[in-house]
N, C-alpha and C positions, 0 to 999 in steps of 0.2 A: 700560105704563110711562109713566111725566109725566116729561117733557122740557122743561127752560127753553131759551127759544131764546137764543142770543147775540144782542148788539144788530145784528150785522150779516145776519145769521140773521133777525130780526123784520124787519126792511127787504127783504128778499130774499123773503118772504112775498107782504108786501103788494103790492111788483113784480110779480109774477107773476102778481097777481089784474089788474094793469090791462088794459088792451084794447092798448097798445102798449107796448112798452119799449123806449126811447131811451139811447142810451149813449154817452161823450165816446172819440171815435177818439184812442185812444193804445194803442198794441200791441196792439189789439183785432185778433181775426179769428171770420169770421162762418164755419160750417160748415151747408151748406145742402141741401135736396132730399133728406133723409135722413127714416126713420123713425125716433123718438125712441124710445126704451125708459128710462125719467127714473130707473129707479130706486125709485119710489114705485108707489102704488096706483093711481095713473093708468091707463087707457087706453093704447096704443102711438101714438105722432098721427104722421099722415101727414103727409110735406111738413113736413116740420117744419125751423127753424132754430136752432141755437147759438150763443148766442155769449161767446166767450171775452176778458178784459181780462187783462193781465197772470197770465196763468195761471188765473184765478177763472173761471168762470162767474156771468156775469153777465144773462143773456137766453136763455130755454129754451120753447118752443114753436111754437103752429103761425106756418107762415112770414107768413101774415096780420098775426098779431098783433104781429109783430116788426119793430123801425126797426132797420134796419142802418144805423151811421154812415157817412160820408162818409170816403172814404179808409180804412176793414178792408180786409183781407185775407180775402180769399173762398176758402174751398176748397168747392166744391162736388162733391158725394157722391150725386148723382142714382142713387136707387134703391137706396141702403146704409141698412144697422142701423147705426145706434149706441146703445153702452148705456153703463154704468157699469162702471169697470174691475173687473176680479175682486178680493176682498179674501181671504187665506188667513191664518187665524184661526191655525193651526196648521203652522208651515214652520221650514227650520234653514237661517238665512244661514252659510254657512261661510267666506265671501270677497264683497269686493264686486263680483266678476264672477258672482258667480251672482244678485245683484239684478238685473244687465242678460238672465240666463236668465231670470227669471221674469215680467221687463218682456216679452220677446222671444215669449212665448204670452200675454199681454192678463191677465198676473196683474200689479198694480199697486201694491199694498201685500201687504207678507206678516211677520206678526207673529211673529217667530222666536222658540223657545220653550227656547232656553237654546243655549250653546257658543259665542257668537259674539266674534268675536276682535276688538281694538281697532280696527282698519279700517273695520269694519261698525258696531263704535259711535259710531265717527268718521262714517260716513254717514249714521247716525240724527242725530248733534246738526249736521251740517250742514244737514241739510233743518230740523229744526228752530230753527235759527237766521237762515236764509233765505239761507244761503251757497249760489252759485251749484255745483254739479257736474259734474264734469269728465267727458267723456263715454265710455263710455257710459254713454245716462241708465238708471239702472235703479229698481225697486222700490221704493216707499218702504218704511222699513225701522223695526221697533220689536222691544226686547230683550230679553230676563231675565237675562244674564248666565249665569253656570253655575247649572249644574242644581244644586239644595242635597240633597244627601246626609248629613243628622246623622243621629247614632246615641243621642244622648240631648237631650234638652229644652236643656241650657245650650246643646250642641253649635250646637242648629236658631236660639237666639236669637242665636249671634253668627255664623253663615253669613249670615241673613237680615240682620244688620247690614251687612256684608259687600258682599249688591248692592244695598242700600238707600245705602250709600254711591258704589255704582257708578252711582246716578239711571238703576236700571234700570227700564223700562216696568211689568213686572211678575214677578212671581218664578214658580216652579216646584220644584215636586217629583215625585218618582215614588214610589207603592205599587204594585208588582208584585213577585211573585215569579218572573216570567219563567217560567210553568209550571213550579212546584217547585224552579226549577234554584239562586237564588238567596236572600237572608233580605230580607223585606220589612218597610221604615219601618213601625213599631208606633204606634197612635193615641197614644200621649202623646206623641210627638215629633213625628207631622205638624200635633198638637192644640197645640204648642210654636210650631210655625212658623208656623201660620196668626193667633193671636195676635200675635205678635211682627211678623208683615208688615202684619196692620192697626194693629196698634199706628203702625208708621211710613207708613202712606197706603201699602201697595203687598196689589194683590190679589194672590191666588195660584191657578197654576192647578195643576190635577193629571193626570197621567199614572194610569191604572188599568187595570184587566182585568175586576178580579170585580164582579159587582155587589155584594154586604153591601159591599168597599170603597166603592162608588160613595155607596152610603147614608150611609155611616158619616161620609163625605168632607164629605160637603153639610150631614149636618146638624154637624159640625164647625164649618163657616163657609164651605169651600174657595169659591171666587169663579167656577170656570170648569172645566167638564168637558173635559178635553182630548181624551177620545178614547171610542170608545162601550164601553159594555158588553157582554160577549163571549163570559160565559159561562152565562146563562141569560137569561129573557127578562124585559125590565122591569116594572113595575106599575103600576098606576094611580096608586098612592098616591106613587108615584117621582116619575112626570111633574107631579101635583100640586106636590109638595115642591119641584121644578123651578120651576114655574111662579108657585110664591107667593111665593120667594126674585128670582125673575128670575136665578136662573143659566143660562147655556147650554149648548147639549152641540156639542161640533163630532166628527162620523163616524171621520173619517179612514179611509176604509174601502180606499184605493188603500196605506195602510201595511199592511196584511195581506195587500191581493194581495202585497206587495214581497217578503214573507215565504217564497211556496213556486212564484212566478211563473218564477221563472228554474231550473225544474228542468226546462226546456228552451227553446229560443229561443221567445222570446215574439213574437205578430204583428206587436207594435208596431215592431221592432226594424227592420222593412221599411217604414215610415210615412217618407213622406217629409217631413211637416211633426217626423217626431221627431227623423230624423236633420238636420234645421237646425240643432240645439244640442244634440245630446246630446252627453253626457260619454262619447267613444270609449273612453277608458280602462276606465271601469264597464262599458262593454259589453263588451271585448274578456274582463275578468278573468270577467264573468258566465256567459262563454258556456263558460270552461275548462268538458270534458267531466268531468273528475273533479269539479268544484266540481256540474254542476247533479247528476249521479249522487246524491251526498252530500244534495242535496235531497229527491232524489226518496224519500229513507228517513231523512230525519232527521225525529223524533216529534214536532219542535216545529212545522216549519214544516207538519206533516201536521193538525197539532192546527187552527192558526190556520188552513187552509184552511179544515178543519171548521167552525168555528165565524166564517166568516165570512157565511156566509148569518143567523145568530144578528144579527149587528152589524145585517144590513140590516135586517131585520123589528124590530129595536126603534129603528132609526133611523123606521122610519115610523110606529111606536104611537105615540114622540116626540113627530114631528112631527103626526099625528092630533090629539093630545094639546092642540096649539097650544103645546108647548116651543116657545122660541126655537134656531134650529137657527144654528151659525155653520160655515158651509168652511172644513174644514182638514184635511191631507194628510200632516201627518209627513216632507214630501220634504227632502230634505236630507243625510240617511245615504247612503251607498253602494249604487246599486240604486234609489234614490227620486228619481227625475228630477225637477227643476223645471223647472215651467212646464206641461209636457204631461201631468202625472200630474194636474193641478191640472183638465186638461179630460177626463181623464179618473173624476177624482171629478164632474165633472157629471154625466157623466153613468149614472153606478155610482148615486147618489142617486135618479136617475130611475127606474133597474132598480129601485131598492128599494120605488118606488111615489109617491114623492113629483112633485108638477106640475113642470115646467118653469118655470114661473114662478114656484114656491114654493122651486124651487133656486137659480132665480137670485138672488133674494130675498137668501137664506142667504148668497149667495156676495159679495154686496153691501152692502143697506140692511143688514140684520141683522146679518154678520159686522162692519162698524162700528160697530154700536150693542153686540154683544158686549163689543167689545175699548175701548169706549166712545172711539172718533174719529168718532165719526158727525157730530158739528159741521162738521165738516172734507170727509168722505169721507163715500162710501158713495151717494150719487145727485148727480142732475145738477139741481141745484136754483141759483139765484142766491145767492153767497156762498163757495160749495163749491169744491173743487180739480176745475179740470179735465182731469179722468184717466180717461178713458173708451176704451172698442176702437171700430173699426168694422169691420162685419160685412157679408159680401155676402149673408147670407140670415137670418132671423128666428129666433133660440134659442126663441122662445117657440112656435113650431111645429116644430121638431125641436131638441131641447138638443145633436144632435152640428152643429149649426148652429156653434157658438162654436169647432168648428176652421177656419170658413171666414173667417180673419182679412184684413182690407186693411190696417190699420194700427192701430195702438196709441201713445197719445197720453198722456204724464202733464202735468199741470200746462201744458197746452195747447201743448206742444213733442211732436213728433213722435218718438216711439222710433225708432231707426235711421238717423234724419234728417238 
């Protein structure tokens, strides 16, 4: 894909190529003795330094090549990862305290895919306005507004007016019939909305199951595969169509475990990095012995177990394939933890075959460049936000590395700080 850089983006380039960079000490802090993980195609660089201006990254490599100003603030990280914060392509703010859960596990931005209430739209146009946040600092946050549900073509062009008017990030629909249960959006109406949202600049993503949807979806126009396909295995000619559109597909493969997971206490439930933020209430209604019973025999969530090894293996022909693959998790509904389901889709992708590094990728550079903030986000380049974890052991040789958190950092302020 050809990418224009922004002017400050071109500038940020050429810094990075010199042998030293020098920076004016104002609210600058330097983070030091760290292994770098940049985000890019880079190498990991030892000994490496950061450094941060007024929340930007401004200076990113080895500690050699880097002049720390006079008077930074040093935090030094002798023998810690840092990388680039998690990005989730695919997540449901439902309050703005659940932006500070998914800050609270080194997820850092998470692109909510429809239901979020004025509060949460209120925290998106605050960041985006440069309005300071009150703390706790949480997630950065991008919307759809509700989910659009028409039933006929005028229906879908005046819903899609609707969050087009709401200046939402981007829109959403869903084609599923929920395994038979219910009537699923028919192509001339999602073929209604997908027009109608380009028409006004907003892409759309889609919700699916079957694959002929999936097909049918893309060559529509749909902008963003929200979730994998599930019920048979993809084709070549699929990931092609993928790859010549530049659409991407985000897994969500932690939303199917959510489906038939709790038809008995699950392991996590003893995790002590889970129980930090879990929502006790979801767990307490999870565990009723009647509710997991009813799992253990209800045909739907028996199905989605089934056919979730399906999601994995065409998550990796995908990714084989060289689709752009973007992290996303579906968390958000009841039973779908934020923050920790987020590290546990790492490492579900891993099982699926894909590299650690080509997860993290996804979870990162790529899932920015999906949901197209990559200007912004997405690695630790000069210019960038900086929103990064730091790690007491290397993702890149074991991906359950990213639950060994020290700190998580957005916009060069300390989460929990």
């Amino acid at each position: 894909m050809t990418r224009r850089l922004a002017p400050f983006a071109a500038f940020a380039v050429l810094s990075a190529l010199a042998p030293t960079h020098a920076v004016h000490a104002q609210s600058v802090t330097a983070f030091t003795g760290v292994t770098l993980i940049d985000g890019t195609d880079r190498a990991p660089i030892t000994n490496a330094t950061l450094v941060v201006r007024d929340g930007r990254v401004v200076a990113a490599g080895p500690s050699a090549r880097i002049a720390i100003p006079n008077g930074a603030e040093r935090v030094v990280l002798t023998g810690k990862v840092i990388m680039p914060g998690l990005i989730n392509s695919h997540g449901h703010a439902n309050s703005v305290a659940e932006l500070a859960t998914y800050a609270a596990y080194g997820v850092t931005t998470v692109y909510s895919l429809g239901g979020e209430p004025a509060p949460v739209f209120d925290a998106r146009n605050a960041r985006r306005d440069g309005k300071p946040l009150a703390p706790p600092l949480g997630a950065r946050v991008f919307v759809a507004g509700p989910v659009l549900t028409p039933t006929t073509p005028d229906e879908a062009r005046t819903q899609v007016a609707g969050v087009a008017a709401q200046q939402v990030d981007i829109a959403k629909i869903r084609v599923d019939d929920n395994l038979g249960a219910s009537p699923k959006m028919t192509p001339d109406v999602y073929r209604a909305v997908i027009t109608e949202a380009h028409a006004r600049g907003l892409r759309l993503a889609v919700h699916m199951y079957y694959f002929a949807d999936a097909v049918d979806l893309l060559n529509s126009g749909a902008d963003f595969i929200a979730h994998s396909v599930r019920d048979v295995p993809v084709t070549d000619a699929f990931a092609t169509s993928l790859r010549e559109k530049n659409v991407c597909y985000s897994p969500t493969l932690m939303r199917e475990v959510s489906t038939f997971v709790y038809e008995s206490t699950p392991s996590f439930f003893s995790d002590s990095l889970f129980l930090a933020h879990a929502n006790t209430a979801w767990m307490a209604t999870l565990q009723q012995p009647a509710r997991m019973a009813a799992m253990r025999t209800n045909a739907a969530a028996q199905q989605y177990k089934k056919q979730l090894p399906v999601a994995m293996r065409n998550l990796k022909a995908l990714s084989d394939a060289g689709v752009r693959i973007a992290m996303g998790t579906d968390t958000g509904p009841m039973g779908r933890f934020q923050g920790y389901f987020e590290l546990m889709e790492l490492e579900m992708m891993v099982e699926a075959g894909m590299t650690p590094r080509a997860v993290l990728t996804a979870a990162t550079r790529d899932a920015a460049a999906c949901m197209r903030i990559d200007r912004e986000l997405g690695t630790l380049e000069p210019g960038k936000w900086a929103d990064f974890v730091v790690l007491h052991a290397n993702p890149l040789e074991s991906i359950s590395n990213v639950r060994k958190q020290h700190s998580v950092w957005i916009g060069g302020k300390r989460v929990g700080g």
